[in-house]
C-alpha positions in Angstrom: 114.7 76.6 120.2 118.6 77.4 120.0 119.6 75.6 116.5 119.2 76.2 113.2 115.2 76.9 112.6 114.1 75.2 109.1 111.2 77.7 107.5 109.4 76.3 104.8 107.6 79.1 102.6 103.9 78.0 100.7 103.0 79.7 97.8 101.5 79.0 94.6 100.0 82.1 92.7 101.8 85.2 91.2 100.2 87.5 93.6 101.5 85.2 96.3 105.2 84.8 94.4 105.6 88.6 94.5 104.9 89.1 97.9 106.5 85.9 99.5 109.9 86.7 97.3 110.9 89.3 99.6 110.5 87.3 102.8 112.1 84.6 100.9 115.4 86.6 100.2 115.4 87.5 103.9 115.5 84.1 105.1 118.2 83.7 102.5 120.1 86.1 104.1 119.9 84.5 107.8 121.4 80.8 106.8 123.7 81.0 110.2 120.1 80.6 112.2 117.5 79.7 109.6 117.6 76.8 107.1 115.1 77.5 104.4 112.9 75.6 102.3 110.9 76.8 99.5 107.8 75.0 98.2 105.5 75.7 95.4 102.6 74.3 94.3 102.2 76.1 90.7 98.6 76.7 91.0 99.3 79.3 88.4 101.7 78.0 86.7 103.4 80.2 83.9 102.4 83.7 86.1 103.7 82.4 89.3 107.6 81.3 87.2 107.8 84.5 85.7 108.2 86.0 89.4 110.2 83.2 90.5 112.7 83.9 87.7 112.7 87.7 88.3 113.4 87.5 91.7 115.8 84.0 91.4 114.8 82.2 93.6 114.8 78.2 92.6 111.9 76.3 94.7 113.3 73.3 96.8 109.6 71.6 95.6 107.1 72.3 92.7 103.8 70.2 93.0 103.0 71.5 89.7 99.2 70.7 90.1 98.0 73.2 87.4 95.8 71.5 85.2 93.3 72.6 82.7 90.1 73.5 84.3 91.0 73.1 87.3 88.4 73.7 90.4 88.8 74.9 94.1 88.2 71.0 95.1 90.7 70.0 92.2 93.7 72.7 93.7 92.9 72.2 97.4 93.1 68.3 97.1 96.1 68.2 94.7 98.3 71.0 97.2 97.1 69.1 100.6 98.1 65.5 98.6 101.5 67.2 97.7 102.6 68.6 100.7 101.5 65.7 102.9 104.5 63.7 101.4 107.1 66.3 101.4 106.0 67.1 105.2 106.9 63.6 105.3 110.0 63.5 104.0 110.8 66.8 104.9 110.2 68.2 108.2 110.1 72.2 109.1 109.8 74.1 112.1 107.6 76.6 110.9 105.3 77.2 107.8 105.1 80.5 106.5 101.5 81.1 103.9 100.5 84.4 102.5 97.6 85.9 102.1 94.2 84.0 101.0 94.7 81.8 97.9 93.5 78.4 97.6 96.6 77.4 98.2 97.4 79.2 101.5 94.6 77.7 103.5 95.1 74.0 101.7 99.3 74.7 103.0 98.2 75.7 106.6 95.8 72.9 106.7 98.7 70.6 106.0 100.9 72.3 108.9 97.8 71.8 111.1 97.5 68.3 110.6 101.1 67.7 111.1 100.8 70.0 114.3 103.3 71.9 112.5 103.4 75.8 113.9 102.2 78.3 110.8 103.0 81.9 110.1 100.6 84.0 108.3 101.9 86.9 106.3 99.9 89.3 105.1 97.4 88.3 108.1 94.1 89.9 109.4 92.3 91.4 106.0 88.8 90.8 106.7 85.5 92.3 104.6 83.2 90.5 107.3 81.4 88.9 104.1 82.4 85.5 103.9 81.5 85.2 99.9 83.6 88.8 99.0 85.5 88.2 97.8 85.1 84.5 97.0 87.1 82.6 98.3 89.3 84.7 99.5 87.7 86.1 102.2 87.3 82.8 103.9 91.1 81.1 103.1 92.4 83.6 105.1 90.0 83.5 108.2 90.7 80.2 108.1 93.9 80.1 107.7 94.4 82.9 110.6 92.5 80.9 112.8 94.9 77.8 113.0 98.0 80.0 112.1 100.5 80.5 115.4 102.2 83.8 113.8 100.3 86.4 112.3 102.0 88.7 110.5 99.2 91.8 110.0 100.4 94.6 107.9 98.7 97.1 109.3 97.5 98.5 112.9 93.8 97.9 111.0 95.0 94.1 110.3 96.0 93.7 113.6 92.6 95.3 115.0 90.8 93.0 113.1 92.8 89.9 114.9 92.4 91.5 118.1 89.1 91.4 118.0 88.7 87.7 116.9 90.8 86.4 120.1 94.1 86.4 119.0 96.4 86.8 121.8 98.5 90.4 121.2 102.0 88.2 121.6 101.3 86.2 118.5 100.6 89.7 116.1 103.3 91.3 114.6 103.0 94.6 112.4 105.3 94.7 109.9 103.7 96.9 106.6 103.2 95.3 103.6 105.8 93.0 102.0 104.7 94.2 98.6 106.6 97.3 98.6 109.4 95.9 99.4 109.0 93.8 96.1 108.2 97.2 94.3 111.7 98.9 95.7 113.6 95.7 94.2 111.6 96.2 90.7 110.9 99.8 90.0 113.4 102.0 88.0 113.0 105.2 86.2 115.5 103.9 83.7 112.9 100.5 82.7 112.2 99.8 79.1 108.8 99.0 78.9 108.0 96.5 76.3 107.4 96.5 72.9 103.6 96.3 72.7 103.6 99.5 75.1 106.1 101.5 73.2 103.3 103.8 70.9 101.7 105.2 74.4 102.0 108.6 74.7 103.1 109.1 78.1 104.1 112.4 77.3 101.2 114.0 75.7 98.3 112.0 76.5 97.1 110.9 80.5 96.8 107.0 80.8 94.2 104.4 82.4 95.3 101.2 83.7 92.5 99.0 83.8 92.6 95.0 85.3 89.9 93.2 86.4 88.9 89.4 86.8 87.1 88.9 90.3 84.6 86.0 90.4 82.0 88.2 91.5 82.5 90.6 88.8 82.1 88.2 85.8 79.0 88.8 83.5 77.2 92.0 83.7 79.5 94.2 85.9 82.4 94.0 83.7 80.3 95.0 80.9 79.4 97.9 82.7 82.6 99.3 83.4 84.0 98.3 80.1 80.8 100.6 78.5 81.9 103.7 81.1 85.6 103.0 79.7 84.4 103.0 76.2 82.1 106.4 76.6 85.1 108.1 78.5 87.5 107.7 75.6 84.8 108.9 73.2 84.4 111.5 75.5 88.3 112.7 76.2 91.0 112.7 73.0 93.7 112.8 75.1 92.8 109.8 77.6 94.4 106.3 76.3 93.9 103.0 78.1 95.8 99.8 78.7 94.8 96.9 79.3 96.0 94.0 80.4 93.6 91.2 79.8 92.9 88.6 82.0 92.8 85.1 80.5 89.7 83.7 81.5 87.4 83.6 78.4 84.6 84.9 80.2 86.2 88.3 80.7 88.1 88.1 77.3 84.6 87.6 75.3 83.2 90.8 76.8 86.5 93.0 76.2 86.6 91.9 73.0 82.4 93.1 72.5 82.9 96.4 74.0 86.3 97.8 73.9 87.5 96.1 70.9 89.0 97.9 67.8 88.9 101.4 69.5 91.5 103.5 69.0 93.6 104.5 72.1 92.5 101.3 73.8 95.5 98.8 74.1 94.4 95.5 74.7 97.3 93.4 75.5 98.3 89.9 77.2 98.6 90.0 80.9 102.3 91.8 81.6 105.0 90.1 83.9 105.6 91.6 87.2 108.2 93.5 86.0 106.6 95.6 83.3 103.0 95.6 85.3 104.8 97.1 88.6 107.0 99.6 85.8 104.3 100.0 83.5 102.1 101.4 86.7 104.4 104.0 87.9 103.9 105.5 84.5 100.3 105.8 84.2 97.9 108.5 85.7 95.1 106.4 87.3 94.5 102.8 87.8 90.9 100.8 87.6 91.3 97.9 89.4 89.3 95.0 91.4 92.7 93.6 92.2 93.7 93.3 96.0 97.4 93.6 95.2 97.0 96.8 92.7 95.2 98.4 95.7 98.3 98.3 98.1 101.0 98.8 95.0 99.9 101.7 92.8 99.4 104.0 96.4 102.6 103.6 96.9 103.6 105.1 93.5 101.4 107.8 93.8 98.3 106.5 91.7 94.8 107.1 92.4 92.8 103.8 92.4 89.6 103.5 91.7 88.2 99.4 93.3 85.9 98.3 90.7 83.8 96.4 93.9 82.0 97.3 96.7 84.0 95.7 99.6 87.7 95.7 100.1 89.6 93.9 103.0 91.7 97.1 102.4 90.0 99.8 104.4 93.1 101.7 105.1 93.9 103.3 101.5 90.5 104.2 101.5 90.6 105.6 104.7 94.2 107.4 103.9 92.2 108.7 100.3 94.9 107.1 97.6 91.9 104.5 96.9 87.9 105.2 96.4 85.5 102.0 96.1 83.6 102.3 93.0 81.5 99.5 92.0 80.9 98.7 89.0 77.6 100.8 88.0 77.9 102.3 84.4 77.4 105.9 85.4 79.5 105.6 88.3 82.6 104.1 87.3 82.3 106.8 84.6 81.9 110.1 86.8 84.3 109.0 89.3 86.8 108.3 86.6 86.2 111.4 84.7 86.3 113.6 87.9 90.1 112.8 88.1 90.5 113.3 84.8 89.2 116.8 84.6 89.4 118.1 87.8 93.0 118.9 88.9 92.4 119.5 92.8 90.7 115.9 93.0 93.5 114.2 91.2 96.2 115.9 93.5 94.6 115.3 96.5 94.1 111.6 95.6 97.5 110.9 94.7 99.4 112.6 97.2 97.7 111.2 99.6 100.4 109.1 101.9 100.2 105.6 100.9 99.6 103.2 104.5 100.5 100.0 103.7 104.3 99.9 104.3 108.2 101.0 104.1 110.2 98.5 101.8 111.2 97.0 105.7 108.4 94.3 106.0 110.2 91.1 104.9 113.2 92.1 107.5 110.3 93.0 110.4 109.2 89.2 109.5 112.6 87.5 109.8 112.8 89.3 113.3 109.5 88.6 114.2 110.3 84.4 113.8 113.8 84.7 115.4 112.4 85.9 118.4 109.2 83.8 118.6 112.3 81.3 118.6 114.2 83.0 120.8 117.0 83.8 119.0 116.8 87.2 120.1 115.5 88.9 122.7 113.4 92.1 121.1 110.4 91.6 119.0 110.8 93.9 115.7 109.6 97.9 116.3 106.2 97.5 114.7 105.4 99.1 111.4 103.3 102.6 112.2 101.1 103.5 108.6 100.9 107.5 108.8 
């Protein structure tokens, strides 16, 4: 291929937004060689526009299937219906899907059935358990297994694809495109928003807490929201903020055991842009978030993965992240081990963070003009420390 390649980029999700925007911008930045198209399907709708207006960038298609309710068969039939007829009207060259969202496998599909070639970022993550996460686990093993390009961000992602056939040729490391999205968004000059501004940063240590897995719902939460509870009771200078996910189901339970305590911020889920500023202020992060697991390494916060798989070995491995679980007495000793004893904290958060160099969007965009021959090297792969 020696003309102008037209890249069409899937995403539909905030997680997605954030971490396709910087290979987005790339492409942008290529228009002599690259023509690029920009589709969304809005299966979040309001969360995924708040990172397309951050990083302005103006989708050439919104399905805009978000509907109340909505199911895995409702999202996956709605995106495949959607981008059937642009495929038709508009033709690319090559698909590009992220990650492992409903609407990543439902986009590949579509390129598959049009026999149209697909590039997998953020490809390879694997917990070997096709129902943890769920569905996670298996959008992206499915969507790796008819994708042409996979782009792994790590040797470990790359491993992993190795060892299910993939030929060597068709893997590319290239890090993590999240921190590039981090070194456009992080400044130490940010002004955090009003509902955050009565956190004493200065004085007091901080807990970032998110959770809303599946898996997790019922139960679980309850159990780390109890350990939470006892471990402010237990430490007056420990606050906690928490941005609340807005499924009911984990809103009921916040609201029953972390509710009207003092030093316990309960707030609205945060933009990006505050989330991403608002983490490279606090002291340790409670998570059973994928994404927060590759970002808040990379500003030197310990994690602590409220699950018991992760397709993220490698922080774990490196020591910025320690799976948890969510058992009571667990998620309360491991949390109050960093906050009382100074050598564990340290050795946790300067632990060096192996998911990527702010490079992986440009590694990408070399990656696909080679594939297409536009140039003649493949991009130096990505080596995690």
């Amino acid at each position: 291929m020696t003309g102008k390649i037209k890249v069409m980029s899937i995403f539909g999700t905030r997680p997605e937004a954030i971490k396709m925007a910087p290979v987005v911008m790339e492409l942008m930045r290529h228009s002599d060689v690259i023509e690029t198209r920009t589709l969304v399907t809005a299966q979040h709708r309001e969360m995924l526009d708040q990172v397309l207006h951050l990083f302005r960038i103006v989708p050439d298609y919104d399905l805009n299937i978000m509907a109340e309710g909505q199911t895995l068969f409702d999202i996956t039939t709605r995106a495949m219906l959607g981008i059937n007829e642009v495929f038709q009207k508009d033709r690319p060259d090559l698909v590009l899907v992220h990650g492992d969202t409903t609407t990543t496998f439902a986009g590949a599909l579509a390129a598959y059935y049009h026999q149209i070639p697909i590039g997998h970022v953020e490809a390879g993550l694997r917990t070997h358990d096709i129902y943890s996460p769920f569905p996670e686990e298996m959008n992206r093993r499915l969507t790796g297994g008819i994708a042409t390009l996979h782009f792994a961000p790590t040797p470990t992602a790359q491993a992993n694809l190795a060892a299910e056939g993939v030929p060597e040729r068709r893997i590319f490391v290239t890090g993590n495109t999240v921190i590039d999205a981090l070194h456009h968004t992080v400044r130490p000059d940010y002004v955090l928003p009003e509902e955050l501004a009565q956190i004493d940063f200065a004085h007091h240590r901080v807990l970032l807490v998110t959770t809303h897995r599946r898996e997790n719902l019922g139960e679980p939460i309850r159990h780390v929201y109890r350990a939470i509870r006892d471990i402010i009771e237990q430490l007056e200078d420990v606050e906690v903020v928490f941005p609340v996910h807005r499924n009911p189901k984990v809103r009921e339970i916040v609201r029953e055991e972390l509710g009207g305590l003092s030093r316990v911020h309960l707030i609205d889920p945060l933009d990006y842009e505050p989330f991403a500023n608002l983490m490279a202020r606090v002291d340790v992060v409670l998570t059973d978030s994928g994404g927060v697991q590759e970002e808040a390494p990379a500003l030197g916060k310990p994690v602590l993965v409220l699950r018991d798989t992760t397709e993220r070995p490698e922080a774990v491995a490196a020591g910025t992240v320690r799976l948890i679980g969510t058992d009571e007495k667990r998620v309360y000793s491991e949390t109050m081990r960093l906050l009382t004893e100074p050598t564990a904290y340290t050795h946790m958060a300067e632990a060096v963070n192996p998911y990527g160099d702010g490079q992986a969007a440009r590694r990408i965009i070399e990656a696909i003009l080679y594939h297409a021959g536009h140039i003649h090297t493949p991009p130096e792969p990505f080596r995690s420390a």
